[in-house]
N, C-alpha and C positions, 0 to 999 in steps of 0.2 A: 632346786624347788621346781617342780612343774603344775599347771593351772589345777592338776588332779588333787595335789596337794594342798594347798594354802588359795585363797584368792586374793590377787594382786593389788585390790584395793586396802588389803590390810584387817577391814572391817571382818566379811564376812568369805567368800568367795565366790532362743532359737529364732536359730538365726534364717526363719523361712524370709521366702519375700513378703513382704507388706504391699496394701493395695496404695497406689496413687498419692503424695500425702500433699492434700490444700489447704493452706494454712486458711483459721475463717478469717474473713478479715478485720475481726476487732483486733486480733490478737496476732496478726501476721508479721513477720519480719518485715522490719521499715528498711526505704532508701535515702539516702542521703544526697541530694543531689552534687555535682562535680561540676557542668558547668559545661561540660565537653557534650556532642552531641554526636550517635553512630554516625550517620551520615558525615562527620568531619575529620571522622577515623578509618572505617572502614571503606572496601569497595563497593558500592551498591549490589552488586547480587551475590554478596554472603551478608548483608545485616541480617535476614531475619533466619539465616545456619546463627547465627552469632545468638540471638536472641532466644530461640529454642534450648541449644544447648548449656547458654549462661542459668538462663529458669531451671532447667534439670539438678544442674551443678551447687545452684545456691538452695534450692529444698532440700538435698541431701547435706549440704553444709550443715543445716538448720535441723535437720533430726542428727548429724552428729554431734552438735555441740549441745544440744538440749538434754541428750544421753550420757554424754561427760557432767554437764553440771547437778545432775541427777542424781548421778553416782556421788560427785563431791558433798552432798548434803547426806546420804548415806553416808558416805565414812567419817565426815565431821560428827555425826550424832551418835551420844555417848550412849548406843543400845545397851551395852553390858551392865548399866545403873538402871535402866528402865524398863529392860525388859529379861523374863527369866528365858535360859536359854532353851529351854522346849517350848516355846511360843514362839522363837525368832524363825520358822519358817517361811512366811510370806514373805520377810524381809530380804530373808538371805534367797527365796528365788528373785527375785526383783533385782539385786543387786548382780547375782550369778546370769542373769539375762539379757540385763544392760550393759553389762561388762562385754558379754556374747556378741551383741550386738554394734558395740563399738568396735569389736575390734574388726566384724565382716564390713562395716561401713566404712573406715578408716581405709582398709583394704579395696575395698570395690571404686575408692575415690582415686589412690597412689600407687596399688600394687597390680592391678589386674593387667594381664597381658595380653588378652586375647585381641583378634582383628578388630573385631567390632564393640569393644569393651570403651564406654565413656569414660576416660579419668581425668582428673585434674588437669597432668602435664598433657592431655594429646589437645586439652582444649588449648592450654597454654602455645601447642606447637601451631597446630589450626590457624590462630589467632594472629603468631606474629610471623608464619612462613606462608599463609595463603591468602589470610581475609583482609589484614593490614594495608592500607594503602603505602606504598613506595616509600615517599616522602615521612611519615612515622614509624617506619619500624624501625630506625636505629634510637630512636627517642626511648622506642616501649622496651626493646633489649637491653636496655641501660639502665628504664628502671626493676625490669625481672632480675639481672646482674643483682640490682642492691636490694632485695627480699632475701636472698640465700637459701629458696626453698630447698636445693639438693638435699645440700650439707646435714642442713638441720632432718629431715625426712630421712637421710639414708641410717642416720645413727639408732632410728626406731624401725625402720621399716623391713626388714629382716627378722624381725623377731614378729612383726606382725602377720607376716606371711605364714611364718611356723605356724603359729597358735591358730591362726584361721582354718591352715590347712590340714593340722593334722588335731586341730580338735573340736573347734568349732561348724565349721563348714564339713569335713567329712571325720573318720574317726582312722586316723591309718594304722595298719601292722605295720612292725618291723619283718623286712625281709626274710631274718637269720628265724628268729624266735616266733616269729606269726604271733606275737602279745600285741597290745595296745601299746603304740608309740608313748614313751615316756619319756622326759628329761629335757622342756622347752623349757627354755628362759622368759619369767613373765614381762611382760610391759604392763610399768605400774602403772597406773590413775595420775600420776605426774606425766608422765611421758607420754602418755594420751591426750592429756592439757597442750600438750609442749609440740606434737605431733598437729595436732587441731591448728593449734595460733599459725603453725608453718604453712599449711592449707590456705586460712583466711586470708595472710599476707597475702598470697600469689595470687586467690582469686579477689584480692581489692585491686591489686595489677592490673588485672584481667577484667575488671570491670570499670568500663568507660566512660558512661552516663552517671552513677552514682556508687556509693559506698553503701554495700548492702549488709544489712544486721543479721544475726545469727540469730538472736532471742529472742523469745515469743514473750508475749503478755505480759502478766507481772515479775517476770523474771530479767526484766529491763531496770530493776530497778527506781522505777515510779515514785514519787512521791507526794500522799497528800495531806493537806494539812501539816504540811513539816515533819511528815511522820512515812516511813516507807511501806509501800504498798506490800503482806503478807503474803507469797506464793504459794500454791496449793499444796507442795510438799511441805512447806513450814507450818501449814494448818495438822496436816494428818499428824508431822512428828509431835508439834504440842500438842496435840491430844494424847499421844502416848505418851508424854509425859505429864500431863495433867492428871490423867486416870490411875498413873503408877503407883505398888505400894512406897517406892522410894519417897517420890515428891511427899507424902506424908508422915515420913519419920519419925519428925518432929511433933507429932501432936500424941505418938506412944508416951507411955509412961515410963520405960526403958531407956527414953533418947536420952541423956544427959549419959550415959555411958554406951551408948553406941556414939557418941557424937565424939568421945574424947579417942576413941580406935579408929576414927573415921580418918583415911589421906585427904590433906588438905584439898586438893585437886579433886575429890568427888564432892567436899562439902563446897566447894568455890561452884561447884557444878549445881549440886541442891540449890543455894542459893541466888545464882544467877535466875534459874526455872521459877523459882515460890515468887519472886519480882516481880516475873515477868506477867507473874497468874494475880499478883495484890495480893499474896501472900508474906505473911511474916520472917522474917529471917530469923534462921535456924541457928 
């Protein structure tokens, strides 16, 4: 299968640069503080190399993991009941873009090679072969040792390189044949999850002062009133399934035999939606 074929999310299936991203501050990724302070880790004149570079490192954290969780609310959501499939265009670009775009970011964070290229591990090297005072850096190698970012990173990060480089970021021939490169192995929407978490690990390592969050605003999980705070994608998909003809099946005069052909698993699915909306059960 190649990304030409099928999209790796399952679901459905540009990557220029974006300007600057500042999270506003209602909705910014929070710290957690640690307790530890630069000055009792580092040497005084790389704190603030340390500080530049960790700020860079953790906004792109935060648009990759805001990108993945994006995605997984797309491929959770049962469009094929909700929506007919010549309207599923805006969807399926939104999802084919995000996908795009995870994989150049994931890439630009672990894969890039160039001299001057920020990733992950240089900040990692930076950190405990130059900026690190004497006295902590067998402490901090001990604990990068028990994160296992390699291991876990190398089993994905070959296949992300492919897909970057020969689909997303440019479009390559083959040599022989001058066609468009075909036959990359996808990296599912799992393994972008799994890819992400190996990232975090290392840079909560790497981060000395506090444990910095990925997620933005209501996608933290909020709670009010005992009740969890609705994300702005969970607004837009219940609307599309509020307005569906599916969610109203039941009020045809057909349904009693549309209802007995129906797979349980799409009626479990009607019925979870018509609840959700104070609607009757089908």
């Amino acid at each position: 299968m190649t990304p030409d074929e099928e999209h790796p999310t399952g679901n459905l299936s540009d990557t220029t640069n974006t300007p600057e991203f500042e999270p506003h501050p209602e909705w910014a990724g929070e710290m957690v503080r640690k307790y530890r302070s630069l000055e009792d880790v580092l040497k005084p004149e790389h704190i603030e190399d340390y500080r530049k570079l960790h700020s860079d490192i953790w906004k792109r954290l935060i648009r990759l993991h805001m990108t993945i969780i994006i995605l997984e609310y797309i491929e959770k959501f049962p469009f094929h009941l909700f929506v007919p499939r010549n309207e599923m265009v805006f969807w399926t670009m939104v999802d084919w873009n995000f996908y795009g775009m995870a994989i150049v970011r994931a890439h630009a964070l672990v894969a890039d090679t160039g001299g001057d290229c920020l990733t992950l591990p240089r900040f990692r090297n930076c950190l405990t072969k130059k900026w690190i005072k004497p006295e902590e850096r067998e402490s901090y190698r001990d604990l990068l040792k028990g994160c296992k970012f390699g291991h876990q990173i190398e089993m994905i990060r070959g296949r992300v390189i492919e897909i970057r480089n020969s689909f997303e970021a440019h479009r390559l021939l083959d040599p022989v044949t001058q066609r468009p490169v075909t036959g990359a192995e996808v990296v599912t929407l799992s393994e972008l999850r799994a890819m992400y978490e190996a990232m975090e690990n290392l840079f909560d390592v790497c981060s000395i002062e506090a444990k910095c969050l990925t997620t933005l605003g209501g996608y933290c999980g909020e709670m009010v009133g005992g009740n969890p705070v609705q994300t702005d994608i969970e607004q837009l998909l219940d609307l599309i399934a509020r307005n569906s003809h599916f969610i109203r099946k039941p009020e045809e005069p057909w349904w009693p035999a549309v209802r007995e052909g129906m797979p349980k698993q799409n009626l479990d699915v009607l019925n979870h939606y018509r609840k959700k909306f104070g609607m009757n059960e089908a």
